[in-house]
C-alpha positions in Angstrom: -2.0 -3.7 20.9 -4.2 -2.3 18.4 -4.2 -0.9 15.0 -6.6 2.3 13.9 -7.3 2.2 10.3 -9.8 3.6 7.8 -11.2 0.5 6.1 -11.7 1.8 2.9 -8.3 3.1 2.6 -5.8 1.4 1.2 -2.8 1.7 3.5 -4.8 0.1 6.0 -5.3 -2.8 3.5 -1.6 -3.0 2.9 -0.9 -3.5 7.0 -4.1 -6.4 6.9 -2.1 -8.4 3.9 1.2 -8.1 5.7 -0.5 -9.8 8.7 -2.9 -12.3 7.0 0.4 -13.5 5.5 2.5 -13.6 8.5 -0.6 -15.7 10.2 -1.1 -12.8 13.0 -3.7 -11.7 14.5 -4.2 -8.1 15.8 -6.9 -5.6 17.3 -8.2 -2.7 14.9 -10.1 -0.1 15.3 -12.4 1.5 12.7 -12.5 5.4 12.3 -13.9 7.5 9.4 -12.0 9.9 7.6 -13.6 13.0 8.7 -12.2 11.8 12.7 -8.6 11.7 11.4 -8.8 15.8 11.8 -9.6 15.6 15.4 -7.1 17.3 17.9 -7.1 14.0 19.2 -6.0 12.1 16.6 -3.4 14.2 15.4 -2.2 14.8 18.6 -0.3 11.1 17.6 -0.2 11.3 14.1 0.1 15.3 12.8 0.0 13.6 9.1 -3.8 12.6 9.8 -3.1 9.4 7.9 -3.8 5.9 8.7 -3.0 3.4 10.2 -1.6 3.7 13.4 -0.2 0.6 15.2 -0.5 1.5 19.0 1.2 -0.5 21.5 0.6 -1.5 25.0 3.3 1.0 26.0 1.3 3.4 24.6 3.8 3.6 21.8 2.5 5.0 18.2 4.0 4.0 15.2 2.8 5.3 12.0 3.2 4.9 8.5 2.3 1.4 6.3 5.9 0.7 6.0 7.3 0.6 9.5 4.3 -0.7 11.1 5.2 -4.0 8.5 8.4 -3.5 10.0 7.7 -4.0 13.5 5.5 -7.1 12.6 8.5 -8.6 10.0 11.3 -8.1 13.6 8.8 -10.0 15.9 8.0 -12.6 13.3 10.7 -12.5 10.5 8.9 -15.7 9.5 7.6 -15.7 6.2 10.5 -12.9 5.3 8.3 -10.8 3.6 11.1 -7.8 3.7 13.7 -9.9 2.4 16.3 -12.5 3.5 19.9 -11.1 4.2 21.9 -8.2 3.3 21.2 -8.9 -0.9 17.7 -9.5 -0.3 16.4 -6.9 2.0 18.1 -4.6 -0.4 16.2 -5.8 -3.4 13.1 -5.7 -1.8 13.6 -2.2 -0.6 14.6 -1.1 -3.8 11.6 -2.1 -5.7 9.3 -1.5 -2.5 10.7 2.4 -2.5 9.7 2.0 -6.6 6.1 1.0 -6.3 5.5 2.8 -3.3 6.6 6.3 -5.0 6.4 5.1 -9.0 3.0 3.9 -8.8 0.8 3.9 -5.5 1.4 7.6 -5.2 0.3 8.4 -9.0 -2.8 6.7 -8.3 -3.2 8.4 -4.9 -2.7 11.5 -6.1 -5.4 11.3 -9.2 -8.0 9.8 -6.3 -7.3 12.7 -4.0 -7.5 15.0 -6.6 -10.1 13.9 -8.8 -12.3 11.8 -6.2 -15.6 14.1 -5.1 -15.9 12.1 -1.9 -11.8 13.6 -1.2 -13.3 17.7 -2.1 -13.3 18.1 1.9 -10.0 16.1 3.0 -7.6 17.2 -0.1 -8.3 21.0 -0.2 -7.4 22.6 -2.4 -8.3 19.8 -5.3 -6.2 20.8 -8.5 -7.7 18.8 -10.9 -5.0 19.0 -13.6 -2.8 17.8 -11.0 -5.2 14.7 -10.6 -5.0 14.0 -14.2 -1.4 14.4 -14.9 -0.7 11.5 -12.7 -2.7 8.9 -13.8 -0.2 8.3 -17.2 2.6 8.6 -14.6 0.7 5.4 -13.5 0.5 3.5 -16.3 3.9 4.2 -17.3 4.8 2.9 -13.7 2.8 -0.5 -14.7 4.7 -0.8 -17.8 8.1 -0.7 -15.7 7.1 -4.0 -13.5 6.0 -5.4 -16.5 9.1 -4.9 -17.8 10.1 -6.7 -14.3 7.4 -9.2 -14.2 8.8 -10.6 -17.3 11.6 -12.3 -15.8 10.8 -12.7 -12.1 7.9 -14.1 -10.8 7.2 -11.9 -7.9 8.2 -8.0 -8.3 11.5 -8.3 -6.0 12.4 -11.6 -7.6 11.6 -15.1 -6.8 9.4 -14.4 -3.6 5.7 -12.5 -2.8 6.6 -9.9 -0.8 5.8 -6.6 1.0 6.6 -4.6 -2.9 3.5 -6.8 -3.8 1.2 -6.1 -1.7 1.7 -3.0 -1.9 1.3 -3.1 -5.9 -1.5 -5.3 -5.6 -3.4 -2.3 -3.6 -2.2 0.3 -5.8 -3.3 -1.5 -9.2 -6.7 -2.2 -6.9 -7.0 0.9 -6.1 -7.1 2.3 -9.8 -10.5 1.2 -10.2 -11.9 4.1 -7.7 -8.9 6.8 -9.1 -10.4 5.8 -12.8 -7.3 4.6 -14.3 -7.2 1.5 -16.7 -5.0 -1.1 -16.7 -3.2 -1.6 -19.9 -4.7 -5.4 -21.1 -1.4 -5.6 -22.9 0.3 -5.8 -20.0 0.5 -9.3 -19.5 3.5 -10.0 -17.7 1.3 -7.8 -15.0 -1.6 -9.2 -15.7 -0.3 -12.8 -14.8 1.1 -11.7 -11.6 -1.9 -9.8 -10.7 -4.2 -13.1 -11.1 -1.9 -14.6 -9.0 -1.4 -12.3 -6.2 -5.4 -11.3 -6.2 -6.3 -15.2 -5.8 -4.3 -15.4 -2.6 -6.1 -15.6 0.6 -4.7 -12.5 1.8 -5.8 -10.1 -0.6 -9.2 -10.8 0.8 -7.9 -9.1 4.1 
């Protein structure tokens, strides 16, 4: 088993947080993003995205989401998905929220904006690029709003909608959008989930 990841980008991140915090232990395999365009590569993943979790079947499963997926089933301990039928909702909810409300805005204005992106995001429309990034901030002002009666985004527990805001609010600082310093419900959970172990994966 083995996971191929770019790792500079941040889905690849989100799948290494998932596992520091489960406690596993897995294989990857470092390519550059010009090598996600290769016949070979797509051949598995036509999207040309990473990561790819390959198994020892052969078996690839793609996209951040369901590769945490496969790792929550075969070790549901620490549930970072949710705990029964209320839970796993919740956290899909607000997972869904800051996976298309926030870490897409900022994806977009990187891929659009970025110089280093001119050769993998073609055509870059720059207006495009800049229209998302108040989408963004508008997103961090929701979980604020959240923030300022939950601990964790999804409630009383860290889990997989954090880490996957924790990347996207990291990952403004490349796609050149602030974070609002009157934000504080945010910025106190951000302090928080930055200082544990994990986001160092």
């Amino acid at each position: 088993m083995k996971i191929i990841e770019t790792q500079t980008a941040p889905n690849p991140r989100r799948v290494r947080i998932f596992l520091a915090e489960k406690g596993l232990a897995v294989a990857f395999e470092n390519r550059d993003l010009m090598s996600l365009k290769s016949e070979e590569f797509t051949s598995f993943n036509p999207e040309q995205r990473v990561p790819v979790l390959v198994l020892d079947d052969g078996t690839h499963i793609c996209e951040t989401v369901a590769i945490c997926r496969y790792f929550e089933e075969l070790q549901p301990n620490p549930p970072l998905m949710g705990a029964g039928p209320k839970g796993k909702a919740l956290v899909e909810m607000w997972q869904r929220r800051v996976e298309l409300g926030l870490f897409a805005h900022v994806a977009h204005a990187f891929r659009h904006l970025h110089p280093s992106m001119a050769a993998l995001e073609a055509p870059q429309v720059a207006a495009w690029g800049e229209a998302n990034k108040p989408k963004a901030v508008e997103a961090l002002a929701r979980l604020d709003r959240q923030l300022s009666v939950h601990p964790f985004i999804a409630g009383d527990a860290y889990t997989i909608a954090d880490i996957t805001a924790l990347v996207a609010v990291d990952f403004m600082k490349p796609a050149r959008i602030a974070r609002p310093p009157e934000l504080t419900h945010l910025n106190r959970w951000y302090e928080a989930v930055s200082s544990r172990p994990s986001a160092k994966a």
